[in-house]
PDB file of N, CA, C and O in Angstrom:
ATOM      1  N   UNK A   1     113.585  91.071 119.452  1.00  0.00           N
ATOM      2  CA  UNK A   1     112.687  90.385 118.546  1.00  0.00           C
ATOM      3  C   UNK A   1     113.348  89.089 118.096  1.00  0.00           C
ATOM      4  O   UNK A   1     114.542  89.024 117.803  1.00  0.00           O
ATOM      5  N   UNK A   2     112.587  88.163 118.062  1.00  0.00           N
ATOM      6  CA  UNK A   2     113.185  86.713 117.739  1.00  0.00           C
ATOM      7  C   UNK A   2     113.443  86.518 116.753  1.00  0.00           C
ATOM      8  O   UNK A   2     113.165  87.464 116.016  1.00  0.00           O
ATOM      9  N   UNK A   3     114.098  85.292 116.035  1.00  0.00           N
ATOM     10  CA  UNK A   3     114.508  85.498 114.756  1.00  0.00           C
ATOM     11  C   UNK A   3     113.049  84.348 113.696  1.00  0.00           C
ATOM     12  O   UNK A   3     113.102  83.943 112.535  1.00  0.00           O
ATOM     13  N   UNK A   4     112.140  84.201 114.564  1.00  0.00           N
ATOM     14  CA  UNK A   4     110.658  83.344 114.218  1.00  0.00           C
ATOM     15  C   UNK A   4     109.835  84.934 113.901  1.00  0.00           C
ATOM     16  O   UNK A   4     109.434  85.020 112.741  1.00  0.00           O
ATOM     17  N   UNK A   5     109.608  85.923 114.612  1.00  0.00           N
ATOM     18  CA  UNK A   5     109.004  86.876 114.474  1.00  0.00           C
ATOM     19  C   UNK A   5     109.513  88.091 113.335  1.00  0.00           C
ATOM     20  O   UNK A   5     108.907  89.153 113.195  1.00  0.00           O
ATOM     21  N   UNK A   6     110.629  87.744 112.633  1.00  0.00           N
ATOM     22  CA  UNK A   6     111.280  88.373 111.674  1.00  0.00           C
ATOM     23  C   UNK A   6     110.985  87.598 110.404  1.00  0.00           C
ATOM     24  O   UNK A   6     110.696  88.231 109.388  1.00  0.00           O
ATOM     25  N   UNK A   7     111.038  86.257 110.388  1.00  0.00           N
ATOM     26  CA  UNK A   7     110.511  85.423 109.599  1.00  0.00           C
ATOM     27  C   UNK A   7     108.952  85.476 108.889  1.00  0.00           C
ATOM     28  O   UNK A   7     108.641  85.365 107.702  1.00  0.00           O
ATOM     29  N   UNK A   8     108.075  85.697 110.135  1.00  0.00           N
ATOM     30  CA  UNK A   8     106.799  85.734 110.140  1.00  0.00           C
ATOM     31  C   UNK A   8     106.254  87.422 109.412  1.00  0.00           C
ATOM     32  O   UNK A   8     105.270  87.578 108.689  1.00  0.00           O
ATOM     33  N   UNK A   9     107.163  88.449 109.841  1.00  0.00           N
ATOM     34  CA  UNK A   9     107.281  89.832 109.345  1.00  0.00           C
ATOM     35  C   UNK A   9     107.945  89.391 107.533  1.00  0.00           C
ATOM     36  O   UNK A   9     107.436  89.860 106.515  1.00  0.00           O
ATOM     37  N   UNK A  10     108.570  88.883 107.539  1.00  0.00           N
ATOM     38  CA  UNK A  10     109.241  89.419 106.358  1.00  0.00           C
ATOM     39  C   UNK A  10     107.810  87.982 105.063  1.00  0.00           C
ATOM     40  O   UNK A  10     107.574  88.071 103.858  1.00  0.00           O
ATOM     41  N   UNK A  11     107.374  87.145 105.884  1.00  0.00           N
ATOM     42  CA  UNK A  11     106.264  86.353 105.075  1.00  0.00           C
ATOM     43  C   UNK A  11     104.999  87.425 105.211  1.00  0.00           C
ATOM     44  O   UNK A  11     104.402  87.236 104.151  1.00  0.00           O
ATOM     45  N   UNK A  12     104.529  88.080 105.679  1.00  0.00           N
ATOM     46  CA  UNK A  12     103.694  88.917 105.782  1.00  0.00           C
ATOM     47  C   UNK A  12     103.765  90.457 104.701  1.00  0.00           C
ATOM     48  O   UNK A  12     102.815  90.896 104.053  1.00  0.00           O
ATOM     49  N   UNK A  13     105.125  91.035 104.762  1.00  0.00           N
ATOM     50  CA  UNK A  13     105.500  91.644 103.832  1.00  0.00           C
ATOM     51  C   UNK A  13     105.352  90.959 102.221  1.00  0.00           C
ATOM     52  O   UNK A  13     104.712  91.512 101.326  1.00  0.00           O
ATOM     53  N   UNK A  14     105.917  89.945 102.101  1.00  0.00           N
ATOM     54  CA  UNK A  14     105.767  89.327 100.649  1.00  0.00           C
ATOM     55  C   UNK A  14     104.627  89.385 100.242  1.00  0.00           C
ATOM     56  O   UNK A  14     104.403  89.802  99.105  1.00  0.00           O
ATOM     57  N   UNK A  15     103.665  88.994 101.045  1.00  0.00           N
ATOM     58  CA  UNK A  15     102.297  88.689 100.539  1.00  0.00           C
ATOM     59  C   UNK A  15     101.155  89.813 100.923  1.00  0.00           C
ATOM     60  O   UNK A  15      99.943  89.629 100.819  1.00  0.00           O
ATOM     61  N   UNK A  16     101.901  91.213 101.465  1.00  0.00           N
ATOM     62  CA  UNK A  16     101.464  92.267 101.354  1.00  0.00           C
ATOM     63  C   UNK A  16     101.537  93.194  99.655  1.00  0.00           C
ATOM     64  O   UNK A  16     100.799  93.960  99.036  1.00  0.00           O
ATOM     65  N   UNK A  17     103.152  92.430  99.411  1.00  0.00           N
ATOM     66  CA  UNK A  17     103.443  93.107  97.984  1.00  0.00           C
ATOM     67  C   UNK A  17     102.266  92.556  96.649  1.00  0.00           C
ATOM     68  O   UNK A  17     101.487  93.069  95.845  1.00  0.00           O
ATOM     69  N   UNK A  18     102.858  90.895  97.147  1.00  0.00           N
ATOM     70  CA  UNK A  18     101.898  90.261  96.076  1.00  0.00           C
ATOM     71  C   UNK A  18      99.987  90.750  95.497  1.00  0.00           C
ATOM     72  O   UNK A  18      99.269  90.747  94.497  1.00  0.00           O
ATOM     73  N   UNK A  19      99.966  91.190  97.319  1.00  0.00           N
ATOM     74  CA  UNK A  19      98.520  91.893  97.021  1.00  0.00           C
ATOM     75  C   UNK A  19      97.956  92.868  96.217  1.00  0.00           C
ATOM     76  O   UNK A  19      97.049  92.901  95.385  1.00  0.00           O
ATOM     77  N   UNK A  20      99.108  94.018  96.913  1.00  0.00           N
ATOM     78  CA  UNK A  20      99.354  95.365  95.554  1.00  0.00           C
ATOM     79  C   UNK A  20      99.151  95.329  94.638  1.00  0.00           C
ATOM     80  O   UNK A  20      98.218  95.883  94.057  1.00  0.00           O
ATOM     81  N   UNK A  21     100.135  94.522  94.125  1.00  0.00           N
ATOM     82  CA  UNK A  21     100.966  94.352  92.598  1.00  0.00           C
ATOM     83  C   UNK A  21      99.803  93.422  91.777  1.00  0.00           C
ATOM     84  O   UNK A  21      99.840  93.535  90.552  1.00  0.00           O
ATOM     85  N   UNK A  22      98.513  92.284  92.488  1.00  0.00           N
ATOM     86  CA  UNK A  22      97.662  92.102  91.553  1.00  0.00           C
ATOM     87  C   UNK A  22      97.947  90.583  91.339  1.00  0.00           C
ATOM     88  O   UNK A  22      97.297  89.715  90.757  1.00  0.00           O
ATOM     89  N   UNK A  23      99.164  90.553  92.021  1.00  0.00           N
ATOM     90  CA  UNK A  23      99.540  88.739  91.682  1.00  0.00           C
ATOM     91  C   UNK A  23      98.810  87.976  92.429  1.00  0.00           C
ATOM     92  O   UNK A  23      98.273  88.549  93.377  1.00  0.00           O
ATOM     93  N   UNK A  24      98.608  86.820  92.303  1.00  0.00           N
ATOM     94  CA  UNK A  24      98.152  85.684  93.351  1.00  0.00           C
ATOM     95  C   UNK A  24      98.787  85.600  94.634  1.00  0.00           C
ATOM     96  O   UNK A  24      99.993  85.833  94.714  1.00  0.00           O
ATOM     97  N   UNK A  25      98.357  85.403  95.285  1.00  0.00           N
ATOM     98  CA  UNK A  25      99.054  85.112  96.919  1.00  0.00           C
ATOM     99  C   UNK A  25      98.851  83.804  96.343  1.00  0.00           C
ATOM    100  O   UNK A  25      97.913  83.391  95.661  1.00  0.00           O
ATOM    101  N   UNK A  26     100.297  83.010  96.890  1.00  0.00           N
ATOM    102  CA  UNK A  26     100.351  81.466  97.116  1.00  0.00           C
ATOM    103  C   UNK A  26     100.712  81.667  98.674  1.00  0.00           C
ATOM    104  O   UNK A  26     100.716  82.687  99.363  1.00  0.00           O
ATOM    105  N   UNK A  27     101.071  80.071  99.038  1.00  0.00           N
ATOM    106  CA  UNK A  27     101.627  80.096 100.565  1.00  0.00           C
ATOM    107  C   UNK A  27     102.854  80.036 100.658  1.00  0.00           C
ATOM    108  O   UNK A  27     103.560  79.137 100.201  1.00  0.00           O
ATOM    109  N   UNK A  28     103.319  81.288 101.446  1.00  0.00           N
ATOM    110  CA  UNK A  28     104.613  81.414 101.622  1.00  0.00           C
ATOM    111  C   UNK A  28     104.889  80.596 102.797  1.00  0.00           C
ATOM    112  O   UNK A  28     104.019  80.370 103.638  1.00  0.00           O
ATOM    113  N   UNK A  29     106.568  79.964 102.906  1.00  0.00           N
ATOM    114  CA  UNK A  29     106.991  79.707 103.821  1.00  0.00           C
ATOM    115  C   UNK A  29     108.385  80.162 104.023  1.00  0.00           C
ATOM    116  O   UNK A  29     108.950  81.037 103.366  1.00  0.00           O
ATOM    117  N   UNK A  30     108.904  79.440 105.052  1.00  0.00           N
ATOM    118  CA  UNK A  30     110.094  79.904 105.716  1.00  0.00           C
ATOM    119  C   UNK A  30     111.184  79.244 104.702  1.00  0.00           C
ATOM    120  O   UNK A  30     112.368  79.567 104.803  1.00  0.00           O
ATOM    121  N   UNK A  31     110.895  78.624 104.053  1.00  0.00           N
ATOM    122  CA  UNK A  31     111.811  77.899 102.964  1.00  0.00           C
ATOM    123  C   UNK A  31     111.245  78.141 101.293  1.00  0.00           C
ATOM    124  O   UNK A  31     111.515  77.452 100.309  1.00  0.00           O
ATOM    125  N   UNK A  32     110.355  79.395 101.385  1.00  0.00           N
ATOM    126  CA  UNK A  32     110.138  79.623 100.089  1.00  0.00           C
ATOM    127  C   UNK A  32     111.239  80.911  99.168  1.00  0.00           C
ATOM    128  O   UNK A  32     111.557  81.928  99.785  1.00  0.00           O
ATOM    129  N   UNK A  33     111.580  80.765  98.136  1.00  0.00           N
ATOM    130  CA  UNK A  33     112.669  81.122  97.365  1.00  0.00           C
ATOM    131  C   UNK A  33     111.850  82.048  96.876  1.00  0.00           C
ATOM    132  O   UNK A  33     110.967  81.657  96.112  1.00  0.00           O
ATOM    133  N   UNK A  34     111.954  83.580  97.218  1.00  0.00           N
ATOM    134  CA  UNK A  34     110.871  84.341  96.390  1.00  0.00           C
ATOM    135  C   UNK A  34     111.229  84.185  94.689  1.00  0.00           C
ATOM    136  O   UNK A  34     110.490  83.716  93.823  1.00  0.00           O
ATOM    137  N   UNK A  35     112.247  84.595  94.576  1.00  0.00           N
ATOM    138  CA  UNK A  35     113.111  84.929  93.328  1.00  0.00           C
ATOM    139  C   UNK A  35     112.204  83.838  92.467  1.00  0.00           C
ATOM    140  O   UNK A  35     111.477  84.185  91.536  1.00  0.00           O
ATOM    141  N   UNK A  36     112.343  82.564  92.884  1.00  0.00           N
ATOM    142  CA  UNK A  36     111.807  81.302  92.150  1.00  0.00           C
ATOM    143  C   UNK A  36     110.593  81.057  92.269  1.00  0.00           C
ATOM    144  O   UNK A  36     110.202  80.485  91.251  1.00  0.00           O
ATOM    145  N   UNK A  37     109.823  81.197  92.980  1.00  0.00           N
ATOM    146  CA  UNK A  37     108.166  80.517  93.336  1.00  0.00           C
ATOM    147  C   UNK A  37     107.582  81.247  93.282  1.00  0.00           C
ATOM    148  O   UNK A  37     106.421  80.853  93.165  1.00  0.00           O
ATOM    149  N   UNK A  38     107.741  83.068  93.307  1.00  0.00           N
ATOM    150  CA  UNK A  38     106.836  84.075  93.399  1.00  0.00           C
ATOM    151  C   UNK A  38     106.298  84.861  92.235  1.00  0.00           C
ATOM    152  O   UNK A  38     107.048  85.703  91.743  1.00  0.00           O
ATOM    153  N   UNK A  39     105.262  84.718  91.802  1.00  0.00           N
ATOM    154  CA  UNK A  39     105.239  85.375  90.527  1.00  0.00           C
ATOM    155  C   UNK A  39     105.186  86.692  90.004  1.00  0.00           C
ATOM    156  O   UNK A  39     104.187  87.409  90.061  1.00  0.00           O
ATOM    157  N   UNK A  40     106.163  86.971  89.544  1.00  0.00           N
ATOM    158  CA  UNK A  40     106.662  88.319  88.983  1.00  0.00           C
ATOM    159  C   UNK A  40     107.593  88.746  90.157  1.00  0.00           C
ATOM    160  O   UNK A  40     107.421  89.936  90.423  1.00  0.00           O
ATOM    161  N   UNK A  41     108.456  88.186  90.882  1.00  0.00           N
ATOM    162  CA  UNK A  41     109.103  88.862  91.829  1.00  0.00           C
ATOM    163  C   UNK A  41     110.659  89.305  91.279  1.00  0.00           C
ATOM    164  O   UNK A  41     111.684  88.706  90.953  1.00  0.00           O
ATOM    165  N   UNK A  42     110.502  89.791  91.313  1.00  0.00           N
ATOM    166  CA  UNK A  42     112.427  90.472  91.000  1.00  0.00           C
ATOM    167  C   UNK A  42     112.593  91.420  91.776  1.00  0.00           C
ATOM    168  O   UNK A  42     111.749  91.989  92.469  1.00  0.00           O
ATOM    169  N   UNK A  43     114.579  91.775  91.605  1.00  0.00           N
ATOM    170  CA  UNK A  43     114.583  92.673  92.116  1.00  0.00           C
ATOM    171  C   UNK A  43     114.263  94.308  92.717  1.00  0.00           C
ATOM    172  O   UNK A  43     114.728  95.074  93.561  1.00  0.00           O
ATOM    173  N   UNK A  44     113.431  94.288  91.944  1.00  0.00           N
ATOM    174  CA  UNK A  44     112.865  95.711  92.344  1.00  0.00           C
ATOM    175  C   UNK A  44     111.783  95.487  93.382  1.00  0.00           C
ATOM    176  O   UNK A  44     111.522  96.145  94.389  1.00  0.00           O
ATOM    177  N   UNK A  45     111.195  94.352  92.868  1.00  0.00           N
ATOM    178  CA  UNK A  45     110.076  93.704  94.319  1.00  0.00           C
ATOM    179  C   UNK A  45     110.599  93.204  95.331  1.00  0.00           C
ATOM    180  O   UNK A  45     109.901  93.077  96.337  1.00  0.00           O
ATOM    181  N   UNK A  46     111.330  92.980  95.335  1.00  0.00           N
ATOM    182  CA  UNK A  46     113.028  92.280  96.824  1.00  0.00           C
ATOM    183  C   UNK A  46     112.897  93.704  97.223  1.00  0.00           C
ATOM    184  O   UNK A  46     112.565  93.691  98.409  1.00  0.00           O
ATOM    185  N   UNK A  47     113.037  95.383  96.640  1.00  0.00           N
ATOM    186  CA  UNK A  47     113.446  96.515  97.555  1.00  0.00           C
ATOM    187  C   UNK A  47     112.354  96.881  98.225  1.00  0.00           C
ATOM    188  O   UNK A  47     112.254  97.343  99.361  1.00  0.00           O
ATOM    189  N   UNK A  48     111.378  96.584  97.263  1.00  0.00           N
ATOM    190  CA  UNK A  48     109.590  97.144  97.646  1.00  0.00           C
ATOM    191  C   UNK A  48     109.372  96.216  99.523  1.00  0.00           C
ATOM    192  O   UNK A  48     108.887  96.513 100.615  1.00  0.00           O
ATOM    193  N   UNK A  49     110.118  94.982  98.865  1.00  0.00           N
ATOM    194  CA  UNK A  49     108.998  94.089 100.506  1.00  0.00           C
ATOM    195  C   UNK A  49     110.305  94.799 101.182  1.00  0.00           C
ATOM    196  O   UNK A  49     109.873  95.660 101.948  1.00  0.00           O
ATOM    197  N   UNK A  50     111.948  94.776 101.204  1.00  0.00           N
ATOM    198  CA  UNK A  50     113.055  95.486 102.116  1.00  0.00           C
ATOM    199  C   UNK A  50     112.340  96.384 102.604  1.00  0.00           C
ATOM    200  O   UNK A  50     112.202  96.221 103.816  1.00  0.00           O
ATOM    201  N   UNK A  51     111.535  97.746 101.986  1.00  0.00           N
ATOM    202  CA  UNK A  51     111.146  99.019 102.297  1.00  0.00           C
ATOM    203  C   UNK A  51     110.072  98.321 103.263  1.00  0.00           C
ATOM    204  O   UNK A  51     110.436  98.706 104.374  1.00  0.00           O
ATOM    205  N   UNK A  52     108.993  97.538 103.436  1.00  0.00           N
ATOM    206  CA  UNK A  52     108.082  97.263 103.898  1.00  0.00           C
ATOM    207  C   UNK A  52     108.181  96.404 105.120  1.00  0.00           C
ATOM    208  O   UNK A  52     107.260  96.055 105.859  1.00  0.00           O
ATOM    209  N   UNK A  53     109.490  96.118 105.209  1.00  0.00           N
ATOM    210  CA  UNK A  53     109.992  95.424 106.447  1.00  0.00           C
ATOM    211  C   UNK A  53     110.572  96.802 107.141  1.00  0.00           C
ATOM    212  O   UNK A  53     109.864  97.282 108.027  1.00  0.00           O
ATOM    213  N   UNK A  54     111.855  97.508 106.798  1.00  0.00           N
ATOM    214  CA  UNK A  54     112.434  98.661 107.417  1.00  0.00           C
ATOM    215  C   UNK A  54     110.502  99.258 108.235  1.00  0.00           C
ATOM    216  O   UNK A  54     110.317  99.431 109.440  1.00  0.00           O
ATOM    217  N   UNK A  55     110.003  99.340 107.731  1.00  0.00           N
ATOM    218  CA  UNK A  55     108.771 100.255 108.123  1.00  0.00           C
ATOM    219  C   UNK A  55     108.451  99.457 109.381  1.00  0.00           C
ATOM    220  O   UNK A  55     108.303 100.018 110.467  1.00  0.00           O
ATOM    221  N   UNK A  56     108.358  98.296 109.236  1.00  0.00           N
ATOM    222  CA  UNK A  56     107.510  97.707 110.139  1.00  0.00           C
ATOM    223  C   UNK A  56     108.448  96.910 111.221  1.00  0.00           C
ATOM    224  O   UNK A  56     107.937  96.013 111.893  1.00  0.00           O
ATOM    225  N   UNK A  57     109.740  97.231 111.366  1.00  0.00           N
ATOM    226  CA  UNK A  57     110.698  96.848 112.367  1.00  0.00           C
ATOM    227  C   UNK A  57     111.500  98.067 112.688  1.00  0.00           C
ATOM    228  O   UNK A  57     112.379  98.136 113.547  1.00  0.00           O
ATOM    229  N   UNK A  58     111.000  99.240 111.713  1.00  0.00           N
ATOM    230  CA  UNK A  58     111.567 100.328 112.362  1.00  0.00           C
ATOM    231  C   UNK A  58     112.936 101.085 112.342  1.00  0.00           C
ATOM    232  O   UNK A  58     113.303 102.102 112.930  1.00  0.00           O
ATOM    233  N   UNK A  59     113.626 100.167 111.387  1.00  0.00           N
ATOM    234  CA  UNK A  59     115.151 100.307 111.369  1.00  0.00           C
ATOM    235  C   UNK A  59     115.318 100.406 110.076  1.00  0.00           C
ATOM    236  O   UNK A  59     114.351 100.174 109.350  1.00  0.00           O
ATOM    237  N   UNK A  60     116.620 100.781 109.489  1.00  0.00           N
ATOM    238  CA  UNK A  60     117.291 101.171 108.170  1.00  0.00           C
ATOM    239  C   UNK A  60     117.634  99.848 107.601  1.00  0.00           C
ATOM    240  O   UNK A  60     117.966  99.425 108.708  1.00  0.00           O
ATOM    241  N   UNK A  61     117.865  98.711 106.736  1.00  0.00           N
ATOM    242  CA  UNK A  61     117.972  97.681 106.050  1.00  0.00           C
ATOM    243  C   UNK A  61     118.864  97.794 104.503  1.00  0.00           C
ATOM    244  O   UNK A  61     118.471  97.432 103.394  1.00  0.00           O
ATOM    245  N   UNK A  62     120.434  98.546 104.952  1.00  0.00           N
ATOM    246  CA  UNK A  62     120.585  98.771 103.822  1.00  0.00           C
ATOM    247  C   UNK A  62     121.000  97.260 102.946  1.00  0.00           C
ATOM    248  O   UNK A  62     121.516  96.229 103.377  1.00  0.00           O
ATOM    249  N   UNK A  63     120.424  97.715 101.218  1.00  0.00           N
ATOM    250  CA  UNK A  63     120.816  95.998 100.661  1.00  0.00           C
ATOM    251  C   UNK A  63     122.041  95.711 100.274  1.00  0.00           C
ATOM    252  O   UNK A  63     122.395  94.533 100.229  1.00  0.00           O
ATOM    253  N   UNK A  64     122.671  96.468 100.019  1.00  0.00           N
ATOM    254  CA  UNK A  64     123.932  96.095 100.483  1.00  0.00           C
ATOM    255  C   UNK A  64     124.293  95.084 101.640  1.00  0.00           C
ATOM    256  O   UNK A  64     124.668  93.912 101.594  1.00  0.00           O
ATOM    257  N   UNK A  65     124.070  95.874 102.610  1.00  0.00           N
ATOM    258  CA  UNK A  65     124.602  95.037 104.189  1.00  0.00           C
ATOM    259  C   UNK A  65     123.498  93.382 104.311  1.00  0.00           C
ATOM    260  O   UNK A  65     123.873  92.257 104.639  1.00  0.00           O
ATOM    261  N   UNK A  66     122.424  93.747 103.999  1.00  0.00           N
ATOM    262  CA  UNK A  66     121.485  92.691 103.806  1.00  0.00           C
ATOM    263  C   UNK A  66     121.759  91.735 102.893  1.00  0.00           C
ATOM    264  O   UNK A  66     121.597  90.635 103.423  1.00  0.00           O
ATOM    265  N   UNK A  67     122.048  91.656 101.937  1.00  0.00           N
ATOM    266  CA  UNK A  67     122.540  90.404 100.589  1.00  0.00           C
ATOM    267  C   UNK A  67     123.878  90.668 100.441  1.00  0.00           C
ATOM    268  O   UNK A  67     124.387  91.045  99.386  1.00  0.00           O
ATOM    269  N   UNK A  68     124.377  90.505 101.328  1.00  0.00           N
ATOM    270  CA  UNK A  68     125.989  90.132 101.459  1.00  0.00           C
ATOM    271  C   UNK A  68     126.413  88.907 101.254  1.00  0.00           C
ATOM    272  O   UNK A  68     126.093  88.176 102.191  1.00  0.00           O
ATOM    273  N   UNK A  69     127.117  88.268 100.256  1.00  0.00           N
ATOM    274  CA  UNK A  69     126.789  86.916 100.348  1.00  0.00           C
ATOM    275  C   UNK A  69     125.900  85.824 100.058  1.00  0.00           C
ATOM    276  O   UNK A  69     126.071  84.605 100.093  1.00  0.00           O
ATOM    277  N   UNK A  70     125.088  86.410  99.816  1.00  0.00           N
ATOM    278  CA  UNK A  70     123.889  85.316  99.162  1.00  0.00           C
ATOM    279  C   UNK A  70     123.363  85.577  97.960  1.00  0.00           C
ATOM    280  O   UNK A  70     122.843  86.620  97.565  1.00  0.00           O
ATOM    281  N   UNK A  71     123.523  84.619  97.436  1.00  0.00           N
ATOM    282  CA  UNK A  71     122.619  84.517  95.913  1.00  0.00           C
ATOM    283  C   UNK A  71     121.444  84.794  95.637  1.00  0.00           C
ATOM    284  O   UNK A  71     120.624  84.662  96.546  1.00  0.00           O
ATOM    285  N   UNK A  72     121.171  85.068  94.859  1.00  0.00           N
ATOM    286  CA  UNK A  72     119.646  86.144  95.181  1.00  0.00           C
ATOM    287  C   UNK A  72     118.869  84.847  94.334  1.00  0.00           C
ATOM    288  O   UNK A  72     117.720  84.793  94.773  1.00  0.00           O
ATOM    289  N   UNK A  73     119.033  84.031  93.524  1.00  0.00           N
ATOM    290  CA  UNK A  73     118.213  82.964  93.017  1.00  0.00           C
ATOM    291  C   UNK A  73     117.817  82.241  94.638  1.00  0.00           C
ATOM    292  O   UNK A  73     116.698  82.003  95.092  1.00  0.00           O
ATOM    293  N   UNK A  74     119.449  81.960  95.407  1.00  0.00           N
ATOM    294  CA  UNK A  74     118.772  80.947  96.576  1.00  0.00           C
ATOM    295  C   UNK A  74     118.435  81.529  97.267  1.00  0.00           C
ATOM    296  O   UNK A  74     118.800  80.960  98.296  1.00  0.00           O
ATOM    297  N   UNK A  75     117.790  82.611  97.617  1.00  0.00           N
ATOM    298  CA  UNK A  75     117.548  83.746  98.806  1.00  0.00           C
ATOM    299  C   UNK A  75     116.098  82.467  99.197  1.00  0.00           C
ATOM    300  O   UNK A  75     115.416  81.877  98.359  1.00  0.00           O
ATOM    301  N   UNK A  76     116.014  82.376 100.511  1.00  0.00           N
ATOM    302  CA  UNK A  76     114.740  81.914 101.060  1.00  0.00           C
ATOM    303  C   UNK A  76     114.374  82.951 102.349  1.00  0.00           C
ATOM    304  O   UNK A  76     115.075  83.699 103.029  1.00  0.00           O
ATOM    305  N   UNK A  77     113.313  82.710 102.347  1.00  0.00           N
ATOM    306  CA  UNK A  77     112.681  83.513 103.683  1.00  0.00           C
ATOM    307  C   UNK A  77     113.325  83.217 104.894  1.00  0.00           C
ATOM    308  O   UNK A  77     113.689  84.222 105.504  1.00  0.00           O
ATOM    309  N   UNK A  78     113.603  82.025 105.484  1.00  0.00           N
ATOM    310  CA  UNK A  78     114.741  82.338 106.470  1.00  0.00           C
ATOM    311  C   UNK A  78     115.756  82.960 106.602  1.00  0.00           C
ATOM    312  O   UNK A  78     116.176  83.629 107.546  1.00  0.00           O
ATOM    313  N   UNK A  79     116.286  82.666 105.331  1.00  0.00           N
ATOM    314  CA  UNK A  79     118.089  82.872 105.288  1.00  0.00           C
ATOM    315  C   UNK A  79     117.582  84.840 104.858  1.00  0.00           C
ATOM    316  O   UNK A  79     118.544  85.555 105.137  1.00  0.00           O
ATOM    317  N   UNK A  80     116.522  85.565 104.367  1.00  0.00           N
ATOM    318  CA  UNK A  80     116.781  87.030 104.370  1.00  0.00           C
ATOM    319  C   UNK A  80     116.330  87.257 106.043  1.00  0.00           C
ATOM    320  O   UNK A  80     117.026  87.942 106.791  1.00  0.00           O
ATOM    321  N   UNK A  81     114.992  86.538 106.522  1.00  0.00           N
ATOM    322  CA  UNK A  81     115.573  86.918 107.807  1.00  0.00           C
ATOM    323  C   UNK A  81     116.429  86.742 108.922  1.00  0.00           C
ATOM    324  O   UNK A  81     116.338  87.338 109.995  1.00  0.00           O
ATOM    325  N   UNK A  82     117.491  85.657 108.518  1.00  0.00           N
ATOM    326  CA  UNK A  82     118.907  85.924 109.438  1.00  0.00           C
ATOM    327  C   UNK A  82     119.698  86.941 109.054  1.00  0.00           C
ATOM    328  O   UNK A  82     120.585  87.429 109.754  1.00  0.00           O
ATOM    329  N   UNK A  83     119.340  87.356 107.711  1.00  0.00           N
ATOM    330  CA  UNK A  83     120.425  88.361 107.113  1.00  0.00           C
ATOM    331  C   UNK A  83     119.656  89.782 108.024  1.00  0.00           C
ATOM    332  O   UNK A  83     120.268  90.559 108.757  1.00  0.00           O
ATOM    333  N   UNK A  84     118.616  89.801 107.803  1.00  0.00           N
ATOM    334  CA  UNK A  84     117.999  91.122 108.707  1.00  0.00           C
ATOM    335  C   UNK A  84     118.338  91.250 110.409  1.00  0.00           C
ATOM    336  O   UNK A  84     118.576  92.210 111.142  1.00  0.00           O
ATOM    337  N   UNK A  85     118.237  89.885 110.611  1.00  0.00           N
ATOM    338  CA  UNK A  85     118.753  90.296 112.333  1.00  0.00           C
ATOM    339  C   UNK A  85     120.584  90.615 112.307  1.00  0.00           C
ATOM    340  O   UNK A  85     121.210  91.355 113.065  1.00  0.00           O
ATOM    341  N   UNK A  86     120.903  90.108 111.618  1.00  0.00           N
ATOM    342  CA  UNK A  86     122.401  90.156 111.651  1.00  0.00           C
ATOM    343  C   UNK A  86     122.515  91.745 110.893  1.00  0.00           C
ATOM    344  O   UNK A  86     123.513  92.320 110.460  1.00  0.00           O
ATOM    345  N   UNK A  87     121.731  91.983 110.914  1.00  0.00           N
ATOM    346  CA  UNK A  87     122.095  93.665 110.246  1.00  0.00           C
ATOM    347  C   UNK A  87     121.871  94.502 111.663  1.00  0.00           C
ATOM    348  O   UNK A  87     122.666  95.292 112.173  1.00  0.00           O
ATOM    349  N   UNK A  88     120.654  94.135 112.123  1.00  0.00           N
ATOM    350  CA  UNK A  88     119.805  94.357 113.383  1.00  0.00           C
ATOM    351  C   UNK A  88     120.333  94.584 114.410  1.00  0.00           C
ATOM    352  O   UNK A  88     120.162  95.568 115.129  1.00  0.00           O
ATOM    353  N   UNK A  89     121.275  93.371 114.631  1.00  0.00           N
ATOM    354  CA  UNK A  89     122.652  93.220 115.490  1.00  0.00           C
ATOM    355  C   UNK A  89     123.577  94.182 115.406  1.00  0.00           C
ATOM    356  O   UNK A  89     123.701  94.924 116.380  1.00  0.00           O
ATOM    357  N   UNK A  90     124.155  94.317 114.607  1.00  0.00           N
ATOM    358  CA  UNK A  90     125.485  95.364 114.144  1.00  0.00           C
ATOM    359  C   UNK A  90     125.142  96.944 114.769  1.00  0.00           C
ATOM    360  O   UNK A  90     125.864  97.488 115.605  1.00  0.00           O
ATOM    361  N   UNK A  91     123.690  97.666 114.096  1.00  0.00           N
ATOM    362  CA  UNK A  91     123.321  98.814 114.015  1.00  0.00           C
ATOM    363  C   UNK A  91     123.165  98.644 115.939  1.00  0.00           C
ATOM    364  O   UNK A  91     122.660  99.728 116.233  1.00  0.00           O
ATOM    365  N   UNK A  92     123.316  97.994 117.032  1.00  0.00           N
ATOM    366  CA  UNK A  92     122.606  98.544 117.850  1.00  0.00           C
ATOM    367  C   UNK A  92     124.055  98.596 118.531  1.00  0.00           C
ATOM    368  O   UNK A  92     124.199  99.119 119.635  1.00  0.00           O
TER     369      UNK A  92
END
């Protein structure tokens, strides 16, 4: 799986949560900062979309191994999905 199609999964997840939860969908991108632009997102909504990615790529995503290193204010949608393939990588 490419690292465009992990991107596109993990923007699809966000705005699966946002739906749930009652918030507005805005437009996510590959350079959007959930932490910052998403409304009402915190960490407990960072594990909710994690859980909703593991589901839909099939694999374990622990957050630990996943936010290694990164600041969770600058977390952007690219940079969690390089952190997901690089987890992706390891486990196989």
């Amino acid at each position: 799986m490419s690292l465009h199609e992990i991107e596109d999964i993990v923007i699809q997840c966000l705005k699966e949560n946002l739906e749930l939860s009652g918030e507005a969908v805005t437009t996510i991108t590959r350079s959007t900062k959930p932490a910052n632009e998403l409304s009402g997102f915190d960490s407990l909504r960072t594990l909710e979309v994690l859980i909703s990615i593991e589901e839909k790529l099939g694999c374990e995503l622990p957050p630990e191994k996943v936010f290694t290193g990164i600041k969770y204010d600058d977390l952007t949608v690219s940079m969690l999905a390089k952190a997901i393939d690089e987890v992706k990588k390891e486990a196989k």
